[in-house]
N, C-alpha and C positions, 0 to 999 in steps of 0.2 A: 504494500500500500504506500509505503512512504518514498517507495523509487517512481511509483505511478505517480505521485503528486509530484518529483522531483523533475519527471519528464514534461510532464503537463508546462509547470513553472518555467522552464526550459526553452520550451518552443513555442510559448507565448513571450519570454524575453526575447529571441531570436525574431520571431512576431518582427516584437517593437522594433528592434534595433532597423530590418529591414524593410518595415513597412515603407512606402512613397507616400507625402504627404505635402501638398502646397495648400497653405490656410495666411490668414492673416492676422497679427498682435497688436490687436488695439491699442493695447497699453502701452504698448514700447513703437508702435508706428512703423511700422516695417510686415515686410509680409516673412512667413517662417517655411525653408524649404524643408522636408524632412527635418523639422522641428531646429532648424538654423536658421536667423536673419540674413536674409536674401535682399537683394537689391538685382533688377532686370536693365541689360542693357541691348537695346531692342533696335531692328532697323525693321522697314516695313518692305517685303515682295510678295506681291498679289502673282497667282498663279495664273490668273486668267491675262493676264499683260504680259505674260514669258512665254517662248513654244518649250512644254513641256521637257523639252530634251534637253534644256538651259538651266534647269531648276539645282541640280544637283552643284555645276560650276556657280551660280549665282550665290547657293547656300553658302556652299566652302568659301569664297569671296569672301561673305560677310560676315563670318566664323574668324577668319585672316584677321578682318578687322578689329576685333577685340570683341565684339557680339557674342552674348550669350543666350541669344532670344529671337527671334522672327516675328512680324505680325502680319497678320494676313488675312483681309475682307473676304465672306461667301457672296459670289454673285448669283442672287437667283435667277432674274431671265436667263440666261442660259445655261442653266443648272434645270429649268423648268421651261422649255422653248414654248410650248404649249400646255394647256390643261392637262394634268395627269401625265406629259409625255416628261421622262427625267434624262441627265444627261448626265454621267460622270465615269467620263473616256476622254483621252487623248489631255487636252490640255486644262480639262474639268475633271482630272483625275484625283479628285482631292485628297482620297485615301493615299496615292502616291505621293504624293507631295507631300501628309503629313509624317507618314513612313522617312520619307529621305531625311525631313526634319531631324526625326527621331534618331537615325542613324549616323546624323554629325553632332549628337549631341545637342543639338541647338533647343532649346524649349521656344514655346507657340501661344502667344498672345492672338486669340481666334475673336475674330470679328463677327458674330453671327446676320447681324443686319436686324429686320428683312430689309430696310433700307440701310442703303452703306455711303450715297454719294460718288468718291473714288471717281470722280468726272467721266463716269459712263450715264449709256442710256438711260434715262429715268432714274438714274442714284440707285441702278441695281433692279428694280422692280421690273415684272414682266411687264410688256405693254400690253398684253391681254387682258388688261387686270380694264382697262380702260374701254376695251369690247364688252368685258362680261358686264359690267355695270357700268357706263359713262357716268353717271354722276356719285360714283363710289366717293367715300372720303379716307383715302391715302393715308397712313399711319396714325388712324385713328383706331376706336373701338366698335367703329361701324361695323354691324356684323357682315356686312357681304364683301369687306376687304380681312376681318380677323376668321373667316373661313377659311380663307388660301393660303393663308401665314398659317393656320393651324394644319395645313393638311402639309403643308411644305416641309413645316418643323418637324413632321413627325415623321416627315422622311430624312431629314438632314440630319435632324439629334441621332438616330441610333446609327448613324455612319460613322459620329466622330467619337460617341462615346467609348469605346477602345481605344482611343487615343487620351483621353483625360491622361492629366499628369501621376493621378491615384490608383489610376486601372494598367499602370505602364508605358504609357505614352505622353506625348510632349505637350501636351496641353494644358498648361498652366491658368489661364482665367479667360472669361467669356464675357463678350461684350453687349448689355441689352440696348437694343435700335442704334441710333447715332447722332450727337450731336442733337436731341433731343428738344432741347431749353429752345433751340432756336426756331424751330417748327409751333409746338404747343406745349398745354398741362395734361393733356389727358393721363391723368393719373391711371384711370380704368385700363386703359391699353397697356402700358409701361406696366402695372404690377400683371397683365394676363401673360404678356413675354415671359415676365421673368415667373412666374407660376410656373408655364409650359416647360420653363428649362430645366428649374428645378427639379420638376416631377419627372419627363424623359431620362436625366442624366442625375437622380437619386440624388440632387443637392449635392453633389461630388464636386464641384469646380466653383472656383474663386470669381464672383459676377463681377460688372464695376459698367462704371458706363463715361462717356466723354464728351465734356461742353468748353466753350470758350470761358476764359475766366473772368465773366462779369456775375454778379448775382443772384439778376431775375434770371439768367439763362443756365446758370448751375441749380438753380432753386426748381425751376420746371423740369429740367435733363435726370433731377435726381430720382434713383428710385431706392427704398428701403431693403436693406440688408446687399445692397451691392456697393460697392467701394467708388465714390464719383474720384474723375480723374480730369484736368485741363489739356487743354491742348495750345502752342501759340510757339514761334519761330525767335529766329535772334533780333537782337538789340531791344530786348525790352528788359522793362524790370523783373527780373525773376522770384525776390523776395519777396514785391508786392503783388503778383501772380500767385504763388504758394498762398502769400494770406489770406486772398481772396479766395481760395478753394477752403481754407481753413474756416470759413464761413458755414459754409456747406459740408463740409467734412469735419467734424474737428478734430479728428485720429483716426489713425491710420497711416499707409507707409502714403508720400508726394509720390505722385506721379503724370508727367506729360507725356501725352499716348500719341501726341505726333506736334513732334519737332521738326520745323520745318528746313529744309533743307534747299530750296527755292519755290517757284511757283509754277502753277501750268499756263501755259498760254494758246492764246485765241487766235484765230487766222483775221491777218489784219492789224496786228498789234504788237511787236517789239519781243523780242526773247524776254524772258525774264530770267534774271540769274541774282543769284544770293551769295554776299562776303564770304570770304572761306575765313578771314579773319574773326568776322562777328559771329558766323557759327561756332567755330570754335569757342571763342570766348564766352557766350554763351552756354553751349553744352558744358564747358568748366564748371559753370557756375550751378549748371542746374545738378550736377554731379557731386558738387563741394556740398549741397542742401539733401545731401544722402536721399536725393530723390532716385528712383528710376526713370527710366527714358526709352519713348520708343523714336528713332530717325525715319520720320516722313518725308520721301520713302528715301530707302537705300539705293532701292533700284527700282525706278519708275516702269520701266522696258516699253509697251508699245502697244497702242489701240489699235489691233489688225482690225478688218475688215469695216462692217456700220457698226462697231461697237462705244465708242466714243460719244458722251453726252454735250451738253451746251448748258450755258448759263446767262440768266438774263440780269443784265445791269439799268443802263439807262434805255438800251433795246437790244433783243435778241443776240446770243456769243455764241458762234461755233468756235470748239475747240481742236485743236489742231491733233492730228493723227498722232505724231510723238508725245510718249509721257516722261521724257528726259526729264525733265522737273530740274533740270542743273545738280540732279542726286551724284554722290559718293561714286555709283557706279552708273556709268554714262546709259544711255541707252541700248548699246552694241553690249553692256556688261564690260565694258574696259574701267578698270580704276581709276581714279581723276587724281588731282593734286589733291582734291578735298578730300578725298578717300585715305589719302595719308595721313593729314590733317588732320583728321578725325580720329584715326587708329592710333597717332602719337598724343593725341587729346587722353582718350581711352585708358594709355597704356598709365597714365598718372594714377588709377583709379585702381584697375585690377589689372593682371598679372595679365599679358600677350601669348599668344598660340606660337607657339615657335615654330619654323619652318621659312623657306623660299617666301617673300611677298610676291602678290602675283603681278603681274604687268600688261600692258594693253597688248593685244594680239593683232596680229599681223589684218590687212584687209584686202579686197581682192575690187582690180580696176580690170573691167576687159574692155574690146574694142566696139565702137559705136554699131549699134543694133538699128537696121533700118526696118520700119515700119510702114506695112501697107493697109491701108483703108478695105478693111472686109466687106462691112454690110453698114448698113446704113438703122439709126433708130428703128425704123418702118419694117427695115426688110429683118430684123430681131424679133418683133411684136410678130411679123408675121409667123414666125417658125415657133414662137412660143406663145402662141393667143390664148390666153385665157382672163378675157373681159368680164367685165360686169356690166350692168345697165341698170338705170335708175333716172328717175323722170329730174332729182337734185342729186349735186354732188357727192358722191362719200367718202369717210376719212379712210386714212389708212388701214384705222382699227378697226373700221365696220368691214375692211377686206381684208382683213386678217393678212395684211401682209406689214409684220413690224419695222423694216428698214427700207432703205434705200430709194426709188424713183414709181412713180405712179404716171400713167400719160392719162389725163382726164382730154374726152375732143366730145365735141356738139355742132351742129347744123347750125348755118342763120339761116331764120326761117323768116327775115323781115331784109326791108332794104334801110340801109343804115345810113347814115352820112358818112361824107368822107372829108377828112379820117375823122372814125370814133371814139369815143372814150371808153377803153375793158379796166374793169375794175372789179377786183377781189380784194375788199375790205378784211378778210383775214386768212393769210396764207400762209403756211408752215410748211418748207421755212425758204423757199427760192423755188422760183417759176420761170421755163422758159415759154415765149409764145408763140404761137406756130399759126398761118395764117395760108392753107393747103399748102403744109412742108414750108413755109419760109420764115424763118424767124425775123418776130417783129420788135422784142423786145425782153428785157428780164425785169420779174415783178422780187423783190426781196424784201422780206421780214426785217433783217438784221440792217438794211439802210432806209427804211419804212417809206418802200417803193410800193404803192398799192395797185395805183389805173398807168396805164401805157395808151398811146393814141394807135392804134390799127388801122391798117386799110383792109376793107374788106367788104364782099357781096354779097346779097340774100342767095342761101343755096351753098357757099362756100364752109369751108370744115375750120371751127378756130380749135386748135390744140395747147393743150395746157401741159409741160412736163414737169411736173411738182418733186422737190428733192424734199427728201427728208436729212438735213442738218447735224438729226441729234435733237434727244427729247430732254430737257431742262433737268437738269440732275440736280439742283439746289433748289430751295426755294418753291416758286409754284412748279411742280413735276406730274402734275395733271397735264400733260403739255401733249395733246393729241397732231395728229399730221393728215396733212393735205389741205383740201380749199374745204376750208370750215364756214363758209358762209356761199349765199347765192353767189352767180357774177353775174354781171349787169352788163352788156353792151348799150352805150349812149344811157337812157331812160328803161332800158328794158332788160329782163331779165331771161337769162339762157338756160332753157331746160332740155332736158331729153340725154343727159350725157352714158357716155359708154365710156369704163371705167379700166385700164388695163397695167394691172400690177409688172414691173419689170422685175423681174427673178435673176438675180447674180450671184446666186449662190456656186456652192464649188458641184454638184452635180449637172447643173446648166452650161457651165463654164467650160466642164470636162468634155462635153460633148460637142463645142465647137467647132474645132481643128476637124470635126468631120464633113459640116457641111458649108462651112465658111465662104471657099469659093465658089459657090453656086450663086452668091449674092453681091450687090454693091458696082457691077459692072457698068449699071444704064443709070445710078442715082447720081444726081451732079452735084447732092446737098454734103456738106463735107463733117460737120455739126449737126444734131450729137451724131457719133457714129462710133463703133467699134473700129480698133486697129489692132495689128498684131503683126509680131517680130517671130521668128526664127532664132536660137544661137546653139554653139556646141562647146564645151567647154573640153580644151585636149586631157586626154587620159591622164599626161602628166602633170597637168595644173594642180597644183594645191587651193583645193577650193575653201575661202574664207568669207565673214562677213562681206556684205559689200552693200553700197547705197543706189538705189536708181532717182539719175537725176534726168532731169525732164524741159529741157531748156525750149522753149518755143511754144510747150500745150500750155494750155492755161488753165483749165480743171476736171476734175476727174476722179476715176478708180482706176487701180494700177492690177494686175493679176499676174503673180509670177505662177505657172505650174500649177495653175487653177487655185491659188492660196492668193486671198484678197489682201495683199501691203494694203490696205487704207485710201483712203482720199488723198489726193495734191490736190495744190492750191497754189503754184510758185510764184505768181503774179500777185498774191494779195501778202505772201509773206506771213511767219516768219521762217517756216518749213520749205525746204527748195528740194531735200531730197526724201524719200524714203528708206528705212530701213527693210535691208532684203537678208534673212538670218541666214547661214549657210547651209543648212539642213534643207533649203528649198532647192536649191544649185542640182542639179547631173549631171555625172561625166558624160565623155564621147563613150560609146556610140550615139548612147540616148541624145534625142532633141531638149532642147530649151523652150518656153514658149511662154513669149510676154504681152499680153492683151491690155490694152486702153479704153475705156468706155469714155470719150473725151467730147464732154458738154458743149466746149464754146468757141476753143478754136484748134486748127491743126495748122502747123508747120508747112505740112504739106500742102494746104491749099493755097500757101504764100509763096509756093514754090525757093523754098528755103530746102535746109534738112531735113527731113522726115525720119529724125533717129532721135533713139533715148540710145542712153549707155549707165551701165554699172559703175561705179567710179570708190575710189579708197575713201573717201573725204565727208562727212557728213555734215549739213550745214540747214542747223536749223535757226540760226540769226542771220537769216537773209533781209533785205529790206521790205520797209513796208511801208502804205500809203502815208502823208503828210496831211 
C-alpha cells in the first residue's frame, strides 16, 4: 500500500513538473509559461499573404531575428468561399503552418477574427454574408450574421484546438474580434465570441483582445476575463500608452499586439516607409517596460490575386497589391537593414539564436517577353457567357460573383440628345463605358467621377464594365459592388440590363492557351482585351524570385502560369512592379505563359513595345500623381 501511494505521489509530481501550461499572474503582471514569467517577442506573418512553400524560410527568418513568437490572423472568406463550402489546402493550410510553427519552436499568438481587417477584402469576412442578408449588421449580435460566425467557429475551433499551447502545441493566447472599441459596445456579441471559445476549446487558452490606446475605444474593445492589449507604432509616448491601457486593465502583463513597422499604401499615393531609427528606439523602450510585443508585420508578403481590400478616407482607397508595409523582411522575404536593426535591438533583451544570419537572395532578370493581343473583352464573354438578366441593375452579391469585373450592357430604347449625360450616382468602384464596343469614358468612385457625356443612338448597346477595387476593410465594410443604383441617360432611366460576371479564376485561365487563337483576329478594339506572352527558361538557369514590370500598360491583372500576381496600376503609382515568387517559374522544356487582362491601354496599339519583362529590381516607390 505504501509503495502504491508512493507511485501514485510520483507520477503526479512528474505530472506537474511536465505538465505545458500558459496562464497569466495578475498579481505580478506578466503572463506565466509553465509556471515561469514569460515575456512574448512577436512579429506578425499571415499565411494567406505567403505561397505556402515560403512559410517554413519566412518562420526561420524570424526565429534568426531574436523572435520567440508568430502572430497570425484566420481569414474567413477564403477559408469559407461559399456557404458551407470550406477550404484548408495549399496556402489555407492552417494546420501546416501551425505545425511548422511548432517545429521551430516559435509559439503563436492566433488571431481568430471573424473580423480581422489585415487590408483585405471586407476585413476578412465573406462577401456572401452581404447576399444572404443585404441588410445584415456586421459584427454585431444580429442573429443572421452570429449564425455564420457560429457555424464557422465550430469549424475553425476544433482544427486549432491541438494546437493550444496546453494540449502540445504552439498556441499560446487567442484573440476575440479586432480592434473592437472602434466599431461599437455590443457587449452581447463580444461576450457570445468569447463564450463560443471558451466552451469549443474547454477555456484552455489565454483570451485578450486589441484596441488603440484611447479610453472610450479600450472601454468598448474590452471584454471580461480576457487580457485587453494596445496597439500603436514608433515615436510616440510609450509610458503614456501603457497608462492609458492601465485604465482599462489595471494588471496584468503590457502588451502591444502590433507595433508598427510602416504602413500600407494606396494606389495613387507615395510609398510609405517608417525610421528604422525610431522603430528601434521605440521597441527599446517598449521592451525596457517589461512589456511584450508583437512586430506588425514582420513580413507583410503579398495580396495575390482580388484578395486585397480598400479603405475609405475622404473618398474611396484602393490598396495596392504589395503588403511590403517597409517590414523587417521585405516583400520577396529578403532581410532589410531594419531587420538587423531590430535583431540587435532584441539581442539587448534576450539571448540571440546562434547561427549564419540570413541575407537577401539572389533575383532572376530574363529577356523582354513580347506580347500579343489574343481576344478581345467581347470575344472572352463570348466563350465564357454566363449572363444574367434583370429588368434593374445587380450587384455583384446578388450574382454571387465576389471579385473582380462585371460587364452590365442595355439597349437605348429612346432617341437621346447629342451628347448625353450617363450617370450612375453610385458605382463601386471604377467603370468603363462602352458605347457599341467604343469606349466613351471612365466613371470612378475613388475620384467621384459619376455622369460622362456619351454619344449615342436609340437602338445602340451602352456597356458598362464595373471593376470591383476591393470591398472596405475598415470602417463601413458593408461595402457591396457594382452599379448600386439606376442609371439615367439624359432624364431617363435605362432598364432591361443583361448582366455578365467575368470569371479569372485559375480554372478559366488554365484553359486559355487552348482556344486563344481562334479569337481577336477581325476586332480593331485594343482595350480591354487579353494579351499573352510565350517564354522558356534554359535548363541551366537558376530560377529565382523575380518582379514583372510593365512599362507602357497602364492597368490591369497580370497571370503568370495561370497564378493571378495581382493588379498593376504603374501609371497611378506607387507599385510599378509585381512580385513573381519563384515557385511559379519552369524550366525548359516546359512553356512559360504570361497573360494580361489590360483595361485601358496597350503599348501595342501605340505601336511602341508590346513587351513586359521579369527584371531583379523591385520598385514599389515609383511616382505618383501631384
Amino acid at each position: 500500500m505504501n509503495l502504491y501511494i508512493f507511485l501514485v505521489f510520483y507520477v503526479f509530481c512528474l505530472t506537474k513538473i511536465f505538465a505545458r501550461s500558459f496562464t497569466i499572474d495578475y498579481e505580478n503582471n506578466t503572463f506565466l509559461k509553465d509556471g515561469k514569467p514569460f515575456r512574448y517577442i512577436s512579429g506578425t506573418l499571415h499565411y494567406f499573404q505567403v505561397p505556402s512553400e515560403f512559410w517554413y524560410d519566412r518562420m526561420y527568418k524570424m526565429k534568426m531575428a531574436g523572435l520567440n513568437a508568430i502572430q497570425t490572423y484566420v481569414e474567413w472568406n477564403h477559408h469559407e468561399p461559399e456557404p458551407g463550402k470550406y477550404n484548408f489546402e495549399d496556402n489555407y493550410d492552417l494546420a501546416r503552418f501551425l505545425k511548422i510553427a511548432n517545429n521551430l519552436g516559435l509559439l503563436v499568438i492566433f488571431r481568430a477574427g471573424p473580423y480581422i481587417d489585415a487590408e483585405r477584402d471586407m476585413g476578412g469576412l465573406p462577401y456572401w454574408l452581404l447576399r444572404e442578408y443585404p441588410n445584415m449588421n456586421l459584427r454585431t449580435f444580429d442573429p443572421n450574421y452570429i449564425k455564420y460566425v457560429d457555424k464557422w467557429y465550430n469549424v475553425l475551433l476544433p482544427v486549432i484546438e491541438p494546437f493550444l499551447y496546453n494540449n502540445g502545441g504552439p498556441i499560446i493566447t487567442l484573440q476575440i474580434e479586432n480592434e473592437y472599441g472602434f466599431f461599437g459596445c455590443d457587449g452581447q456579441y463580444k461576450y457570445h465570441l468569447r463564450n463560443l471559445v471558451n466552451k469549443a476549446l474547454k477555456s484552455n487558452v489565454v483570451l485578450f483582445t486589441t484596441d488603440v490606446p484611447l479610453d472610450n475605444l479600450l472601454a468598448c474593445g474590452k471584454v471580461d476575463e480576457a487580457l485587453s492589449t494596445v496597439d500603436f507604432g514608433s515615436g510616440v509616448n510609450v509610458t503614456h500608452n501603457f497608462d492609458v491601457l492601465r485604465w482599462t486593465q489595471t494588471s496584468g502583463p503590457l502588451v502591444n499586439s502590433e507595433f508598427y513597422t510602416g504602413w500600407m499604401d494606396h494606389w495613387g499615393k507615395p510609398h510609405s516607409t517608417a525610421s528604422t531609427d525610431a522603430i528601434v528606439k521605440t521597441l527599446i523602450e517598449i521592451l525596457k517596460a517589461n512589456a511584450s510585443v508583437n512586430i506588425y508585420p514582420f513580413h507583410g508578403g503579398t495580396n495575390f490575386g482580388f484578395t486585397v481590400g480598400a479603405n475609405l478616407d475622404s473618398t474611396f482607397q484602393s490598396i495596392i497589391t504589395s503588403y511590403d508595409f517597409d517590414a523587417p523582411l521585405n516583400e520577396a522575404g529578403d532581410p532589410t537593414s531594419k531587420y538587423y536593426a531590430i535583431r540587435n535591438a532584441i539581442g539587448k533583451f534576450s539571448p540571440l539564436p546562434l547561427g549564419p544570419l540570413p541575407q537577401p537572395s539572389p533575383k532572376m532578370k530574363l529577356p523582354p517577353i513580347v506580347m500579343k493581343k489574343a481576344m478581345s473583352l467581347w470575344d472572352f464573354i463570348s466563350k465564357n457567357n454566363n449572363s444574367v438578366f434583370s429588368s434593374y441593375p445587380l450587384s455583384f452579391e446578388d450574382l454571387s460573383h465576389p471579385f473582380g469585373f462585371v460587364l452590365y450592357k442595355a439597349t437605348v430604347t429612346f432617341q437621346p440628345t447629342d451628347p448625353v449625360v450617363l450617370t450612375v450616382k453610385d458605382i463601386a468602384d471604377r467603370a468603363y463605358v462602352f458605347v457599341n464596343k467604343v469606349q466613351q469614358g471612365i466613371l470612378s468612385r475613388e475620384q467621384k467621377v459619376e455622369s460622362i457625356p456619351v454619344r449615342v443612338l436609340k437602338g445602340q448597346e451602352i456597356e458598362i464594365l464595373v471593376e470591383n477595387q476591393g470591398r472596405v476593410c475598415f470602417g463601413g465594410i458593408r461595402d457591396r459592388k457594382g452599379i448600386l443604383q439606376n442609371v439615367t441617360l439624359g432624364s431617363k432611366t435605362l432598364l432591361n440590363w443583361t448582366m455578365t460576371p467575368i470569371k479569372l479564376d485559375s480554372n478559366t485561365i488554365s484553359k486559355f492557351t487552348t482556344w486563344r487563337h481562334n479569337f481577336g483576329k477581325n476586332d480593331s478594339s485594343s482595350v480591354p482585351a487579353i494579351y499573352s506572352g510565350e517564354f522558356t527558361i534554359p535548363d541551366r538557369t537558376n530560377i529565382y524570385n523575380s518582379f514583372l514590370r510593365l512599362d507602357g500598360w497602364h492597368k490591369g491583372v497580370a497571370f503568370l502560369n495561370n497564378f493571378n500576381l495581382g493588379r498593376y496600376w504603374p501609371i497611378m503609382g506607387p507599385q510599378v512592379t509585381l512580385y513573381a515568387p519563384k515557385i511559379l517559374f519552369k524550366k525548359s522544356p516546359a512553356v512559360n505563359h504570361i497573360i494580361l487582362f489590360e483595361l485601358q491601354n496597350s503599348p501595342c496599339s501605340d505601336f511602341g513595345t508590346c513587351a513586359i519583362q521579369f527584371v531583379d529590381i523591385h520598385v514599389i516607390n515609383g511616382t505618383t500623381p501631384q
